[in-house]
C-alpha positions in Angstrom: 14.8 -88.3 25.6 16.8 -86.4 26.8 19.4 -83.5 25.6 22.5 -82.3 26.2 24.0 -78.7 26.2 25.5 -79.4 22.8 22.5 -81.4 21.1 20.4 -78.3 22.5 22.4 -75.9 20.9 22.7 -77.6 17.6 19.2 -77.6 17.7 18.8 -73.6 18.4 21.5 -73.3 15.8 19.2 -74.9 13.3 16.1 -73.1 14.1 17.5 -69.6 13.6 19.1 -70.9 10.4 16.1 -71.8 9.1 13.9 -68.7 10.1 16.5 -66.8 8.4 16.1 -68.6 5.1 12.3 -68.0 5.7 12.8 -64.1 5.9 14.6 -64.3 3.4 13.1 -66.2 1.1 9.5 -64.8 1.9 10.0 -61.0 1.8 6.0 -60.8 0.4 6.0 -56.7 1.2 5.5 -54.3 3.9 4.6 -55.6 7.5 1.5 -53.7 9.3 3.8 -52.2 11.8 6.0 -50.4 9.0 2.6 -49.2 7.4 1.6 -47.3 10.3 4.8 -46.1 11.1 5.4 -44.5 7.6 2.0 -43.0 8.1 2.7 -41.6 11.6 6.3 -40.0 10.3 4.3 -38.6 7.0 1.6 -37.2 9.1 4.0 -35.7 11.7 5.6 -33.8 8.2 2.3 -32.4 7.1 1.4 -31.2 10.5 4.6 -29.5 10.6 4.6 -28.2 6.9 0.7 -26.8 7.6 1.8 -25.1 10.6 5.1 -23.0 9.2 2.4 -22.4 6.1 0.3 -20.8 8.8 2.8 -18.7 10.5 4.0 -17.5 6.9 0.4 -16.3 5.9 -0.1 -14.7 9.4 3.4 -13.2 8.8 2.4 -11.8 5.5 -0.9 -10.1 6.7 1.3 -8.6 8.9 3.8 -7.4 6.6 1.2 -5.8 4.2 -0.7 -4.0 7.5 3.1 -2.1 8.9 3.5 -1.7 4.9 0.2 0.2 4.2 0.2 2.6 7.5 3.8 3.3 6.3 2.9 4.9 2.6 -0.4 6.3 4.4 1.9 8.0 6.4 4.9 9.0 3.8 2.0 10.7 2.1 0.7 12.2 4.5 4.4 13.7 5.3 4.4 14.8 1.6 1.5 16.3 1.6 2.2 18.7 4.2 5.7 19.4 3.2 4.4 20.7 -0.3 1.7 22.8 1.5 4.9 24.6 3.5 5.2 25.1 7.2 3.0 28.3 7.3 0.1 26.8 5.6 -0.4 23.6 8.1 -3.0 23.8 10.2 -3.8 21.1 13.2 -6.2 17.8 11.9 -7.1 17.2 15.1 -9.3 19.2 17.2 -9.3 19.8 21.3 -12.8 20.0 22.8 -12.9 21.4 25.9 -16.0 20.2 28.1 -17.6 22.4 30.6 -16.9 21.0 33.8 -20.4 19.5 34.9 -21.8 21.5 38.3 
């Protein structure tokens, strides 16, 4: 038997038209394919979320270290402006080493 251009056609015609009624009409859920690729694109969000919450701790260690050393050293300023100028002595203290013969 043979077809023609137009019978084949027809035919084609047919065939789509009824897979499309099948998709339609059997929507049963979420294809395997879908599933993973949900997965993937919620994965790819948490990676991304862990790693800013990361960065923001670091950042925040940081912060309180630079914040500490600068009261340490505010004090430190008061302090030796309420003792006045003439009262200051050094803190630190020059060794000098014999040179060794």
């Amino acid at each position: 038997m043979y077809f023609t251009n137009k019978d084949h056609s027809i035919i084609q015609r047919k065939s789509v038209k009824s897979m499309k009624k099948r998709f339609l009409v059997q929507d049963n859920g979420f294809t395997v394919l879908e599933v993973l690729l949900a997965i993937v694109i919620i994965v790819i969000g948490l990676f991304a979320v862990l790693s800013m919450v990361t960065t923001v701790i670091k950042g925040n260690a940081h912060s309180k270290r630079v914040t500490t050393a600068t009261t340490m050293a505010q004090d430190k300023i008061e302090y030796f402006k309420k003792a006045g100028y003439t009262n200051v002595t050094g803190t630190s203290r020059i060794i000098i080493q014999k040179p060794l013969q």
